[in-house]
SESELO-424798 format. One record per residue (C-alpha): residue number from 1; residue in one letter; x, y, z. Coordinates in Angstrom, 1 decimal, always signed. Layout:
# SESELO-424798
<node NUM 'A' <X Y Z>>;
...
# end
This chain:
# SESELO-424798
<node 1 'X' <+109.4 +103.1 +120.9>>;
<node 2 'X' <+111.1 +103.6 +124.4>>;
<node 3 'X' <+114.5 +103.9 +124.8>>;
<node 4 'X' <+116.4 +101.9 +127.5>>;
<node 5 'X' <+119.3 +103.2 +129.3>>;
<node 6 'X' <+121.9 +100.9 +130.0>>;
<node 7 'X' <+124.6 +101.3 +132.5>>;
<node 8 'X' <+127.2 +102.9 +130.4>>;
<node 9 'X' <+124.5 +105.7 +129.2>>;
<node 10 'X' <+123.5 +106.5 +132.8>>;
<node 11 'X' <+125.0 +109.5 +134.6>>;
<node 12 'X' <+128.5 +108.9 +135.4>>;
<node 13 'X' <+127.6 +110.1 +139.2>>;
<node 14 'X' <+125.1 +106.5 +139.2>>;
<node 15 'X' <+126.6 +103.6 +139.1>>;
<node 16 'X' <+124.0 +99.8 +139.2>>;
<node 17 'X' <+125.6 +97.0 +140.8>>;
<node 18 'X' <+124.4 +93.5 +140.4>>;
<node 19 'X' <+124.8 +90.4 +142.2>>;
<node 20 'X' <+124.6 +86.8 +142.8>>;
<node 21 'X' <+122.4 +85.4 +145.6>>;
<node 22 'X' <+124.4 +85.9 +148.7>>;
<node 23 'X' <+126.6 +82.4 +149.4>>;
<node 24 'X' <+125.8 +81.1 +152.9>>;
<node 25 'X' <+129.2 +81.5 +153.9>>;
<node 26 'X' <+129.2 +85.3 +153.6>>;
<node 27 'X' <+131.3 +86.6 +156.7>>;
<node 28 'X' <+129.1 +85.5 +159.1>>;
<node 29 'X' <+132.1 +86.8 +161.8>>;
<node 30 'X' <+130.5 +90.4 +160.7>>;
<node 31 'X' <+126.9 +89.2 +162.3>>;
<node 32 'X' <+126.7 +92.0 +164.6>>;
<node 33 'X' <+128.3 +94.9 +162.7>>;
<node 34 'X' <+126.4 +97.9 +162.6>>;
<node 35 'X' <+124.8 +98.3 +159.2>>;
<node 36 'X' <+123.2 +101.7 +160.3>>;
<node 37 'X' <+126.6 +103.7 +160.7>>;
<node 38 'X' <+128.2 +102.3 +157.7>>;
<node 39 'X' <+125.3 +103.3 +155.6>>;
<node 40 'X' <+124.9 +106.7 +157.0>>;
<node 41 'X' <+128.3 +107.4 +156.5>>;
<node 42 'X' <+128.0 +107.7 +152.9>>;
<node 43 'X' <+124.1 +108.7 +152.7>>;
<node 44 'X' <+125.7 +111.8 +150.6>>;
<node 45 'X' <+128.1 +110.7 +148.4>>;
<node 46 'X' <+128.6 +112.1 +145.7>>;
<node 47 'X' <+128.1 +108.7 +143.9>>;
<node 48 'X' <+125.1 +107.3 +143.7>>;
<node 49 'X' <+124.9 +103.4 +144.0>>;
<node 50 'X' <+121.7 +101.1 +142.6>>;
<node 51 'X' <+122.0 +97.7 +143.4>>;
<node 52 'X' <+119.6 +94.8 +142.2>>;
<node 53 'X' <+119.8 +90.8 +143.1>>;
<node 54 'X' <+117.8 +88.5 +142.7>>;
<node 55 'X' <+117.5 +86.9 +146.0>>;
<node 56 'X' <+115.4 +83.9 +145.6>>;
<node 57 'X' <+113.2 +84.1 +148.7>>;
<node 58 'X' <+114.8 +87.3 +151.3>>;
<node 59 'X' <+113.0 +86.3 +154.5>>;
<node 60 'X' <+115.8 +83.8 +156.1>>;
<node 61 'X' <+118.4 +85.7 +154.3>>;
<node 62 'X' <+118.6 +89.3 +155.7>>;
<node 63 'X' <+121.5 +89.0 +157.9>>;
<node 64 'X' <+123.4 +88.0 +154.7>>;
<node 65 'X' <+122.5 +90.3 +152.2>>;
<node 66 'X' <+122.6 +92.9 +154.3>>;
<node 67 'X' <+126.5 +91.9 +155.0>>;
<node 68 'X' <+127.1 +91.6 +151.4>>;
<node 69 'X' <+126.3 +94.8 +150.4>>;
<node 70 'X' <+128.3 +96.8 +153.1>>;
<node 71 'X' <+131.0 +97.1 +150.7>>;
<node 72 'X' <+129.3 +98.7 +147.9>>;
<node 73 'X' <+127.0 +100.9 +150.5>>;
<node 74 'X' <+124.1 +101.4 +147.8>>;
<node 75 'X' <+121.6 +103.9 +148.5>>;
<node 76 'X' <+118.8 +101.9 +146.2>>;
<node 77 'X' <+118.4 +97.7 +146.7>>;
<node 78 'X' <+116.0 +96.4 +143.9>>;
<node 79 'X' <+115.0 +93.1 +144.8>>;
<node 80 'X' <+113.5 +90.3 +142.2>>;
<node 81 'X' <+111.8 +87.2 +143.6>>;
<node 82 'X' <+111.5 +87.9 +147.2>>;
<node 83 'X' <+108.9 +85.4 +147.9>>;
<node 84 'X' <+106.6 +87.5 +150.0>>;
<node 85 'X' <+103.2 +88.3 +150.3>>;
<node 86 'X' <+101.9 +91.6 +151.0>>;
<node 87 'X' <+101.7 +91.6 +154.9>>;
<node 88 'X' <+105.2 +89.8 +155.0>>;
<node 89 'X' <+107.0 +91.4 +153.3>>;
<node 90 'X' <+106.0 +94.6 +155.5>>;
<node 91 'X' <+107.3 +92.8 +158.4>>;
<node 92 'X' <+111.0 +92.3 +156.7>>;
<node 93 'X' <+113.5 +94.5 +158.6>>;
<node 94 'X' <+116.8 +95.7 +155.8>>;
<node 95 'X' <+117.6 +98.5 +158.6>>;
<node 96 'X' <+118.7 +100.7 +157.5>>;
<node 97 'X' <+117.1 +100.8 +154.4>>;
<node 98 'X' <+113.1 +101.1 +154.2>>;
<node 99 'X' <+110.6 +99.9 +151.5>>;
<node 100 'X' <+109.4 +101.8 +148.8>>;
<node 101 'X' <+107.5 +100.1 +147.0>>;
<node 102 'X' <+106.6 +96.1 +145.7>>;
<node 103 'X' <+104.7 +94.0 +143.7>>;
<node 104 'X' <+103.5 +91.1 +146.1>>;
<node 105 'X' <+101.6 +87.6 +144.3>>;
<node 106 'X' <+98.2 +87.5 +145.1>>;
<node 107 'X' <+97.1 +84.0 +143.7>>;
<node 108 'X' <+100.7 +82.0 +143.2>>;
<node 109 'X' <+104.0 +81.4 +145.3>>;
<node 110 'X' <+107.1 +82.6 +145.2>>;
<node 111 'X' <+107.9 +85.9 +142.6>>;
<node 112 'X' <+107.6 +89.5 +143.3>>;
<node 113 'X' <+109.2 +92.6 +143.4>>;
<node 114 'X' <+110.1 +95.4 +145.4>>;
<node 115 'X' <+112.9 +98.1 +145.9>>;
<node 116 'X' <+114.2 +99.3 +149.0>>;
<node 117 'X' <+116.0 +103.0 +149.3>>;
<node 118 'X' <+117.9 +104.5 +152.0>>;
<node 119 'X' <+116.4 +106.1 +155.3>>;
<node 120 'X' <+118.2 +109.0 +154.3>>;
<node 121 'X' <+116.4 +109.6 +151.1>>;
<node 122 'X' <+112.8 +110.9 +150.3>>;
<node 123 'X' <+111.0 +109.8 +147.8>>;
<node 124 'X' <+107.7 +109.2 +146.4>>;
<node 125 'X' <+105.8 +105.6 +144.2>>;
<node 126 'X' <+104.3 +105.3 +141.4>>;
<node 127 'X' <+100.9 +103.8 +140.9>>;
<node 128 'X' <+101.3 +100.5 +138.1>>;
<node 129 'X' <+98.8 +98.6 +139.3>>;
<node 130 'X' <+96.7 +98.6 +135.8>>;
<node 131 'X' <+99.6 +96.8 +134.4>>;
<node 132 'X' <+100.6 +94.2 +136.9>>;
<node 133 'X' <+100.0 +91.1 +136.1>>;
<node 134 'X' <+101.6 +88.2 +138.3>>;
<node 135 'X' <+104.5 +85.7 +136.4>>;
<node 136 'X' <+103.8 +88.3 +133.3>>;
<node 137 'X' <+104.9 +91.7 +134.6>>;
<node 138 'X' <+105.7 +91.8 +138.2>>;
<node 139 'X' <+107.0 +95.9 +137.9>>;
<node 140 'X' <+106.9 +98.3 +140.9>>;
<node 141 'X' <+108.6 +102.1 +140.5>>;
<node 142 'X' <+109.6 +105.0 +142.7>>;
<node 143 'X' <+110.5 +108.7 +141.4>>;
<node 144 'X' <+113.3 +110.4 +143.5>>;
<node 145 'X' <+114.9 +113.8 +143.0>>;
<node 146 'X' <+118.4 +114.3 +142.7>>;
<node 147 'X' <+121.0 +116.9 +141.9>>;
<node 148 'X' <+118.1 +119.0 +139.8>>;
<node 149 'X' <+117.1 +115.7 +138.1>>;
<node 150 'X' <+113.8 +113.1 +138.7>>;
<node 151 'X' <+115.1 +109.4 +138.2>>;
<node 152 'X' <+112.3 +107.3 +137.8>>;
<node 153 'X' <+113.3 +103.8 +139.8>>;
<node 154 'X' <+112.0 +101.1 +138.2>>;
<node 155 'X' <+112.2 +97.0 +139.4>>;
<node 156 'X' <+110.2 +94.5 +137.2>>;
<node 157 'X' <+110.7 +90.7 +137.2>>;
<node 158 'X' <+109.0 +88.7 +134.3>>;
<node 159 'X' <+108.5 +84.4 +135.2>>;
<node 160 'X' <+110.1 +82.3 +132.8>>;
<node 161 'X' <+106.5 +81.3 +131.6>>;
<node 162 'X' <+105.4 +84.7 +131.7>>;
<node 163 'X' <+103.3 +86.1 +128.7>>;
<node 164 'X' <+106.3 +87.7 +126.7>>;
<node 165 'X' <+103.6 +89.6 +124.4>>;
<node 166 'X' <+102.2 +90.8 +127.6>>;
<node 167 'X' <+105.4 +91.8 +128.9>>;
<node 168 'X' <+106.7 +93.8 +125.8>>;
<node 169 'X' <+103.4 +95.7 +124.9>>;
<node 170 'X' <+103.1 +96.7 +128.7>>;
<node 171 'X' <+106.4 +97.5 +129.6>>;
<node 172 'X' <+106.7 +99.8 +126.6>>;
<node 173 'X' <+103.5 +102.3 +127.4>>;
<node 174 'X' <+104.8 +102.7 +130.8>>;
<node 175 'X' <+107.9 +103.7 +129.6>>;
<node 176 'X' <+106.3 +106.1 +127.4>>;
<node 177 'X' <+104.3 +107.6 +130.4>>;
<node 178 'X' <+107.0 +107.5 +132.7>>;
<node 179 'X' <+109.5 +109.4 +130.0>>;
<node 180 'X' <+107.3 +112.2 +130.1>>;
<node 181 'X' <+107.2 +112.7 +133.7>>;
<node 182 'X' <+111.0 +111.8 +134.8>>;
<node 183 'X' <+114.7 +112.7 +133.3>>;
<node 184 'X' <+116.3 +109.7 +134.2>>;
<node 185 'X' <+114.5 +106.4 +133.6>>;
<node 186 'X' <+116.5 +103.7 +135.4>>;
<node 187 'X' <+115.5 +100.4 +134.4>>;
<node 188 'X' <+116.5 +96.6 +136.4>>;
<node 189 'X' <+115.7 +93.4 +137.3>>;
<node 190 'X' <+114.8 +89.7 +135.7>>;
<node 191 'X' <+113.1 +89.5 +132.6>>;
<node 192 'X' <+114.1 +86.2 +132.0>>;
<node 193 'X' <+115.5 +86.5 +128.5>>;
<node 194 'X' <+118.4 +84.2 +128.0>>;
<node 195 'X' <+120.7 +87.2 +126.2>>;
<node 196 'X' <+123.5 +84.2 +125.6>>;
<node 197 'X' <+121.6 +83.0 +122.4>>;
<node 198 'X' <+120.1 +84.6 +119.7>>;
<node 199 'X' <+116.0 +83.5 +120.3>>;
<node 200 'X' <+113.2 +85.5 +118.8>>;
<node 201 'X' <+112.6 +86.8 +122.7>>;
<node 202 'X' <+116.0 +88.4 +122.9>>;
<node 203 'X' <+115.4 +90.3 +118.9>>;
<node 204 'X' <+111.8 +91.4 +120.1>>;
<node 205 'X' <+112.9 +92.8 +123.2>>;
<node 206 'X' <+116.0 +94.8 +122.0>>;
<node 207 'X' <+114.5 +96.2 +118.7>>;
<node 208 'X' <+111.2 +97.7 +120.6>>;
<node 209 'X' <+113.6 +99.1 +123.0>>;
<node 210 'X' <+116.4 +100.3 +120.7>>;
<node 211 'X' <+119.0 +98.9 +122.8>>;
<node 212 'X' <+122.7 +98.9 +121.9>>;
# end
């Protein structure tokens, strides 16, 4: 069985931030601040921020998210449900972050995901393409070395419809490959498992995974 990290068991040095899709009213007065030297300004803190939304659709809303995350200045956006197709999202500008890597739908709408890291950092992707499977395991992953440690990056998004038995028995054999390869697995995104009640999905999912 894998084992999840949650926030609290990740280095104290990485901190994940999550958020609400940006309002339409986010400071629009900041429009034409300059992302680039905010950003660049703390490329080498000393703490490390990983951010993850899901953003229902990015494409009309980069301006916005882009404003909203000034504040927290994260070197890594994962990004669930982005609503793009390959060749789109490709031509999405986050400046000044770049894309890593995605998951784009081939057959249906809507969906995806992808994750976005500073311009500052290298990096390197990880192939999952055996186990994506669109609405049942949307994952996309990225390895990046840090402070004599390999964090393995990883963004899935799961559709409410989505094969849950798909989901579980995938998800876990790539965490088993990707613990043997990586010190740090880091672990986001929308699996669409309503953790408010107590439903079989939410039992299955923390017992394979030996979360807290």
């Amino acid at each position: 069985m894998a084992r999840l990290k949650t926030t609290k068991q990740i280095n104290t040095n990485i901190k994940q931030i999550n958020a609400n899709t940006p309002s339409i009213n986010t400071l629009i007065n900041n429009h034409n601040h300059s992302h680039r030297n905010i950003f660049k300004e703390h490329s080498n803190s000393s703490e490390f921020k990983i951010y993850h939304q899901n953003i229902r659709g990015i494409s009309k809303k980069t301006d916005e998210f882009l404003i909203s995350v000034c504040n927290n200045r994260p070197q890594i956006v994962r990004l669930t449900e982005h609503h793009l197709t390959a060749e789109e999202i490709n031509s999405i500008n986050l400046d000044p972050y770049k894309l890593g890597v995605s998951f784009c739908r081939q057959k249906y709408k809507y969906g995806g995901a992808c994750i976005y890291i500073s311009k500052f950092l290298e990096f390197s992707t990880i192939n999952l393409e055996k186990y994506q499977k669109e609405k049942d395991l949307e994952i996309c992953a990225l390895k990046l070395n840090m402070q004599a440690k390999n964090y393995t990056i990883i963004c899935i998004y799961r559709s409410p419809i989505g094969d849950f038995t798909y989901f579980l028995t995938n998800l876990e054999i790539i965490l088993n490959e990707l613990d043997s390869i990586s010190n740090e697995l880091i672990i986001c995104g929308d699996f669409n498992i309503d953790y408010m009640k107590e439903t079989s999905k939410k039992k299955f999912f923390r017992f394979n995974f030996k979360l807290l």
